[in-house]
C-alpha positions in Angstrom: 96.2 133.3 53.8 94.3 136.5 54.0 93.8 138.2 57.7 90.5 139.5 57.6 91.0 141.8 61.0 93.6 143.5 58.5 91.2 143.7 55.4 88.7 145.7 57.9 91.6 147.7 59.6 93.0 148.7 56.4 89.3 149.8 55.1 88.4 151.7 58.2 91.9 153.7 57.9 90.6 154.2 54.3 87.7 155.4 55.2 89.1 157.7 57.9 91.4 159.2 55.3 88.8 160.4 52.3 86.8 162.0 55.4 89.5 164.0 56.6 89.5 162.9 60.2 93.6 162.6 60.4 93.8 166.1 59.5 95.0 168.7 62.2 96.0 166.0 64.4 98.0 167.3 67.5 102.0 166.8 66.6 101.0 166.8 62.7 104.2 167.6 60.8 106.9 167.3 64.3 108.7 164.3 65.0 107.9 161.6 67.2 109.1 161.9 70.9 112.1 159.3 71.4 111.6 155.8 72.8 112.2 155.3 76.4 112.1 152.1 76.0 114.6 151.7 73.4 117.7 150.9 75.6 115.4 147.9 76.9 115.7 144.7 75.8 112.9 144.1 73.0 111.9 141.1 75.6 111.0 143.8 78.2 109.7 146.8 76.1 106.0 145.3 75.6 106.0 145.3 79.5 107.5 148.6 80.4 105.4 150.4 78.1 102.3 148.9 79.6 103.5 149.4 83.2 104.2 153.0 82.2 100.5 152.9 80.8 99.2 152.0 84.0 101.0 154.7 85.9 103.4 151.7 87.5 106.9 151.7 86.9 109.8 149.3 87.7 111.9 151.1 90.8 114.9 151.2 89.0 113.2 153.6 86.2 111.8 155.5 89.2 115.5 155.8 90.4 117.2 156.9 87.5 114.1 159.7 86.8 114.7 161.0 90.6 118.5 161.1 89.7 118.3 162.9 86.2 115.7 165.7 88.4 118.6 166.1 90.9 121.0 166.8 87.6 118.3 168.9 86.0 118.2 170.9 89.5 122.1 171.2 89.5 121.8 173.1 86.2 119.3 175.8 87.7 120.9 176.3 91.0 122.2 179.8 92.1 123.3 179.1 95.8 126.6 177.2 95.7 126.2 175.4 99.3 122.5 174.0 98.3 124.7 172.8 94.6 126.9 171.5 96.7 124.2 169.8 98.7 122.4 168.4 96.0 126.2 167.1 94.2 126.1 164.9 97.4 122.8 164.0 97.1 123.2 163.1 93.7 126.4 161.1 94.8 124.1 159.0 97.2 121.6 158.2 95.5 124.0 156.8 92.4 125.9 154.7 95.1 122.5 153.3 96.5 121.3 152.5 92.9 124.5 150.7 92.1 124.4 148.2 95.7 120.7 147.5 94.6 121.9 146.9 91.2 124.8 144.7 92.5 126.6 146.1 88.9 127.6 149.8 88.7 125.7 152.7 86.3 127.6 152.8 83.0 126.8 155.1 80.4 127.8 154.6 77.1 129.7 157.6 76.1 127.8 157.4 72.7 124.2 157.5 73.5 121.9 160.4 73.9 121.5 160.1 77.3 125.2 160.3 78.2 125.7 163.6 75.7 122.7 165.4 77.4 123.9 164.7 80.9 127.3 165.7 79.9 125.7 168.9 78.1 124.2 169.7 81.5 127.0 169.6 83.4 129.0 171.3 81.3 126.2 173.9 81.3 126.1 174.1 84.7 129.9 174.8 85.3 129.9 177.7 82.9 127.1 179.3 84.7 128.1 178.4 88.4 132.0 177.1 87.9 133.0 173.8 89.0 132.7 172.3 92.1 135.5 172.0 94.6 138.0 169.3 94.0 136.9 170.1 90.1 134.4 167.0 89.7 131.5 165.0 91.1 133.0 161.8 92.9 131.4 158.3 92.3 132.2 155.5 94.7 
């Protein structure tokens, strides 16, 4: 059975092509920004990425964005008591996520995510030392 919406599509991409209009496209030759959506259930990814279209995102992905700032601010912080500040902040606003979540934040130590957060942290020490009592508490 032929599909006659892909006869045209594949034409019209054709067509495109021999007139040179995919040339000097913006990103031509880099690689393609990672997923977001690729921790999500395939179930759920349609949605996210059309939420995320619409300028709407679920409150848990709003969460976890307004956490990883507060990390990103740790790395670039000078005055020790505002770090200090902002560790606590940070530890807040991961206990308030895990009640709402009714199941605690677990990274798995082998994804991206978990080596760039690590990777900031560790960045962060060197530049500023670690924190008193050596590490960020979790309840």
């Amino acid at each position: 059975m032929f599909n006659i919406t892909a006869i045209i599509a594949e034409e019209l991409i054709r067509k495109a092509e021999q007139e040179g209009k995919f040339e000097d496209l913006e990103g031509m030759g880099k690689p393609l920004a990672p997923d977001e959506a690729a921790n999500l259930p395939p179930d759920l990814r349609m949605a996210y990425r059309i939420l995320k279209s619409s300028g709407h995102l679920p409150s848990e992905i709003l969460e976890e964005k307004e956490i990883n700032t507060a990390i990103d601010l740790l790395e670039s912080m000078e005055d020790e008591q505002e770090r200090y500040r902002q560790v606590q902040k940070l530890n807040v606003m991961i206990m308030q996520m895990n009640e709402r979540r009714s199941r605690p934040i677990t990274l798995d130590t082998s994804s991206d995510y978990y080596r760039r957060i690590v990777e900031k942290v560790r960045l962060a020490e060197e530049r500023f030392g670690k924190p008193e009592g050596g590490a960020v508490k979790q309840r």
